[in-house]
N, C-alpha and C positions, 0 to 999 in steps of 0.2 A: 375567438380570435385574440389571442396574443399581440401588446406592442412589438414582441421580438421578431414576431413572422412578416409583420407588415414591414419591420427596420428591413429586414434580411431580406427581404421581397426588394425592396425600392435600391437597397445595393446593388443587388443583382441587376438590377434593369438598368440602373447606372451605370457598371462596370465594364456588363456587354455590350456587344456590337451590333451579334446578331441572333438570332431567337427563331426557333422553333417552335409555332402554335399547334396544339391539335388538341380533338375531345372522341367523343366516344361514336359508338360506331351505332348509324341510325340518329344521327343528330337534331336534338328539338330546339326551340326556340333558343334556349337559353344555353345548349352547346356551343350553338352557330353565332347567339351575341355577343356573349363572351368573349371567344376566340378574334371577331372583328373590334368589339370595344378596344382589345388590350390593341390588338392590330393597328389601330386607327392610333392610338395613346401613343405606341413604341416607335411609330413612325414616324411621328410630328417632332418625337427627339432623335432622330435622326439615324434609327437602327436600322439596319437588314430583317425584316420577316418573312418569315415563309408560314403556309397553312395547311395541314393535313389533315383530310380523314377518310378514313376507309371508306364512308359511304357520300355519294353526293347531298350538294347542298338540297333538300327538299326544294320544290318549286315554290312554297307558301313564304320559304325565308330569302327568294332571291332578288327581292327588292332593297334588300340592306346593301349599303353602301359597302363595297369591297367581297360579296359573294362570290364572285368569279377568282378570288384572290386564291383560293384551295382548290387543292392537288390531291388525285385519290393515291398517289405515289410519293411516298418519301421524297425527297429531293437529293441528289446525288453530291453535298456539299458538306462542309464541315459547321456546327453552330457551337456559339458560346455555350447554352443554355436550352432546354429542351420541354416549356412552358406545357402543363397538362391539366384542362379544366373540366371541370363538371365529368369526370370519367364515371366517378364512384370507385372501381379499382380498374386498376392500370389496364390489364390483360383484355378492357374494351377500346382499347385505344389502337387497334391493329398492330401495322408492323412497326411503329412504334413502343410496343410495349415487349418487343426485345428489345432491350438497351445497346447500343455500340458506343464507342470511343466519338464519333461525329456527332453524335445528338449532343454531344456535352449532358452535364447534371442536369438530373429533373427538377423543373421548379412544380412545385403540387396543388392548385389553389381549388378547392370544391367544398360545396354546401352536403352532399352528402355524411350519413353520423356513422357509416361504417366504412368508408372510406381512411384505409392504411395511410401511413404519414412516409412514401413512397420516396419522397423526394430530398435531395440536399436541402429545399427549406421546405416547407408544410404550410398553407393558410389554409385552414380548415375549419367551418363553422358553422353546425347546422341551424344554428340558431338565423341564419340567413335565407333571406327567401326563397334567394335564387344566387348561383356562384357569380352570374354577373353583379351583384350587390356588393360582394367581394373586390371586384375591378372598381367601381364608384370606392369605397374606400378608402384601396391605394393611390389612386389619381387622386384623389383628396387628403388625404395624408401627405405628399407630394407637393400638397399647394399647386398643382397645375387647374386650371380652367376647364372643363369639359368642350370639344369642339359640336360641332352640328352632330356629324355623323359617329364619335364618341356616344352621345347623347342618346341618338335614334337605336342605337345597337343596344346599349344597356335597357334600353324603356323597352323596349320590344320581346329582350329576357327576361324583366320582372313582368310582363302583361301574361307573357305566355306560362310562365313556372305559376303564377295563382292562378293560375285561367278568369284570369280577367277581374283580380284581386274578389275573388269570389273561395279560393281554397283555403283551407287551416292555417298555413303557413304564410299568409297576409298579416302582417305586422304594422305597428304606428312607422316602421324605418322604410318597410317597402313603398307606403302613401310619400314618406320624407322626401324621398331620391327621385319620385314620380315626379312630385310637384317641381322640385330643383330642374331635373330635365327639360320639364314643357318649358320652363324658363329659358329654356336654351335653345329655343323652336323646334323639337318633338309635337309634328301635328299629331294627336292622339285620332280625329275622323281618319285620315288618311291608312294612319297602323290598323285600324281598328278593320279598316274596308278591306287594309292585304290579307290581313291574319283569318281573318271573320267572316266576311261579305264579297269573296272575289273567287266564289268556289268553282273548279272546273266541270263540266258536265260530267267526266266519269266518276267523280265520288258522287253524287245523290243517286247515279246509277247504280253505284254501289250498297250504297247506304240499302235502296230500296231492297235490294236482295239478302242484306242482312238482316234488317229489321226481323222479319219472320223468324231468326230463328231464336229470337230473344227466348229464353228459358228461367224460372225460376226454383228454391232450392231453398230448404232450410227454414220450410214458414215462409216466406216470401223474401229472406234476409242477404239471402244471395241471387243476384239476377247475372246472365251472361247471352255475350253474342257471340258468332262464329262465322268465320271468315275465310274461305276455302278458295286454292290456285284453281280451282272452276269459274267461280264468283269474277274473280281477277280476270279470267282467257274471254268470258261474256262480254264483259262490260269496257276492257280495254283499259282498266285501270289498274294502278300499282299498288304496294304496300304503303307506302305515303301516301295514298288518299282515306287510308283506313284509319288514319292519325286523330284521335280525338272522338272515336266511335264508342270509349268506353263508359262516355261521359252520359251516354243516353239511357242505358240502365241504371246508372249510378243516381241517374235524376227521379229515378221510380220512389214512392212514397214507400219506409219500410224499410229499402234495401239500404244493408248496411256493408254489404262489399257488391264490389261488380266486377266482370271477368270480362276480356278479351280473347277469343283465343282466334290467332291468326296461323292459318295454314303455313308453312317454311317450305315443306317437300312432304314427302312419303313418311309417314309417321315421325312427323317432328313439327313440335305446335309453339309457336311464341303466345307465351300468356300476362296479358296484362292485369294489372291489378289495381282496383282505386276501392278506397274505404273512405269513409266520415269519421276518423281518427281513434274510436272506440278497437278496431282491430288492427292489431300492427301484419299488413301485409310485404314488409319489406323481411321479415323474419320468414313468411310463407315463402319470400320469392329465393331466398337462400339456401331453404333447404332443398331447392333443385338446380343452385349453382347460379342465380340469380343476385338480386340485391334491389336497393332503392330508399325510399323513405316511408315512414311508418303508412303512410294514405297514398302512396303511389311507387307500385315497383312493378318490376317483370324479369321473367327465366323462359327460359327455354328449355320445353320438357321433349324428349321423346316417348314413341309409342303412337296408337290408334287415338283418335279423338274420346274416342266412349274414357280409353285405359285414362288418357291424361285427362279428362274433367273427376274419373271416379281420384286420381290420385292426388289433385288437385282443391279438389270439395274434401277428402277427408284431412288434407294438412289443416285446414281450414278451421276445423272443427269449432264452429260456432256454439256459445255455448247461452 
């Protein structure tokens, strides 16, 4: 991150009036904090925002203060400025990532390291935990104070982008901005019960059905689960309860990538990806039109399940 990006970031939030948030499409923690941190920031200086994203707030992040605030539809107004976080590349950001005259220029803020420099200005930094890390930054470069719910949105981004400051990408700066927060009353039991400990009875109904089809590959070095619109029509539950299911293979002694692959439709599989940093899987998720960070990405492949794990396991080529 550049001093020039952060000046040209804080102009821009000064100059305009009113501002267009939105992130990527299937939004996690740190899409959903982001976009409310800056939200909560922009507002208290006295902007017009609005918030889009293609997909609804998941039900895990609708305790954040200002969740109800997004729109799965553009908004039919004109804006200064047309704010775009944690995308990775634009083209996930729905129908916002056709540009018009009314969005106004893109502002570009995200932690991803292949993420285009899309926008009239760019803050781009992978060296960041998480893009809401980016938002603590410029509020801070700014000289402004963090509010409650400022606070509670950014912690909630850095909790979930490490998984619970447990991922590679846990830094001395992620602990920094932690501890500064709780300062600012961020109950950490409270986050910790929404995010963690508040699970609805269709995901373990879920889970139970996945479990079995855990598979392993490659010597034991790749493990995968599979998650089929069957699974889902049984148990009543949605693809956000599948959220975080890849974490369970990953945890197997050994395995050094784990798969997700969740059902979409008729031969079209969303495939997650998490590694223990030794394999760069954000390169894997690319070459099927995907993307992400080196230990955690995902594409969407089509085909039969057997075709996409056989196309899948050989990008992989473990060596």
């Amino acid at each position: 991150m550049t001093t020039h990006a952060v000046a040209a970031m804080h102009t821009a939030f000064t100059q305009g009036s009113s501002f267009l948030l939105t992130t990527h499409e299937h939004p996690d923690g740190d899409a959903i904090g982001s976009c409310l941190g800056l939200a909560h920031y922009l507002k208290g200086l006295g902007k017009r925002v609005s918030l889009y994203c293609v997909d609804p707030v998941p039900e895990t992040y609708q305790f954040l203060p200002g969740a109800t605030w997004f729109q799965t539809q553009v908004p039919e107004v004109a804006f200064d400025y047309c704010v775009v976080l944690d995308v990775g590349e634009l083209g996930r950001a729905g129908a916002v990532s056709r540009w018009s005259p009314a969005l106004g220029p893109y502002l570009n803020i995200d932690h991803h390291s292949d993420c285009a420099p899309f926008g009239l200005h760019n803050l781009i930094d992978p060296e960041a935990c998480a893009t809401a890390v980016l938002i603590h930054r410029l509020i801070r470069a700014a000289g402004h104070t963090f509010t409650a719910e400022v606070a509670l949105c950014i912690y909630t981004a850095i909790v979930t982008d490490t998984g619970s400051f447990r991922h590679a990408n846990t830094n001395p700066e992620a602990f920094a901005i932690a501890s500064e927060l709780l300062q600012c009353g961020v109950n950490t039991v409270a986050v910790t019960r929404q995010l963690f400990d508040d699970q609805p009875r269709q995901r373990l109904e879920l889970l139970a059905l996945v479990l079995p089809t855990l598979s392993f590959s490659d010597n034991g070095r790749i493990a995968s689960l599979t998650v089929t619109q069957q699974m889902y029509a049984q148990t009543g539950a949605t693809p956000e309860h599948a959220e975080g299911f890849v974490s369970h293979p990953r945890s197997v002694q050994g395995v050094e990538v784990a798969i997700l692959f969740r059902e979409l439709g008729p031969d079209l599989w969303k495939v997650g990806l998490r590694s223990h940093q030794r394999v760069d899987v954000a390169k894997v998720a690319k070459a099927f039109g995907g993307g992400g960070h080196k230990a955690a990405a995902g594409c969407t492949v089509a085909g039969s399940l057997v075709e996409v794990k056989s196309r899948v396991l050989s990008q992989l080529g473990l060596r």
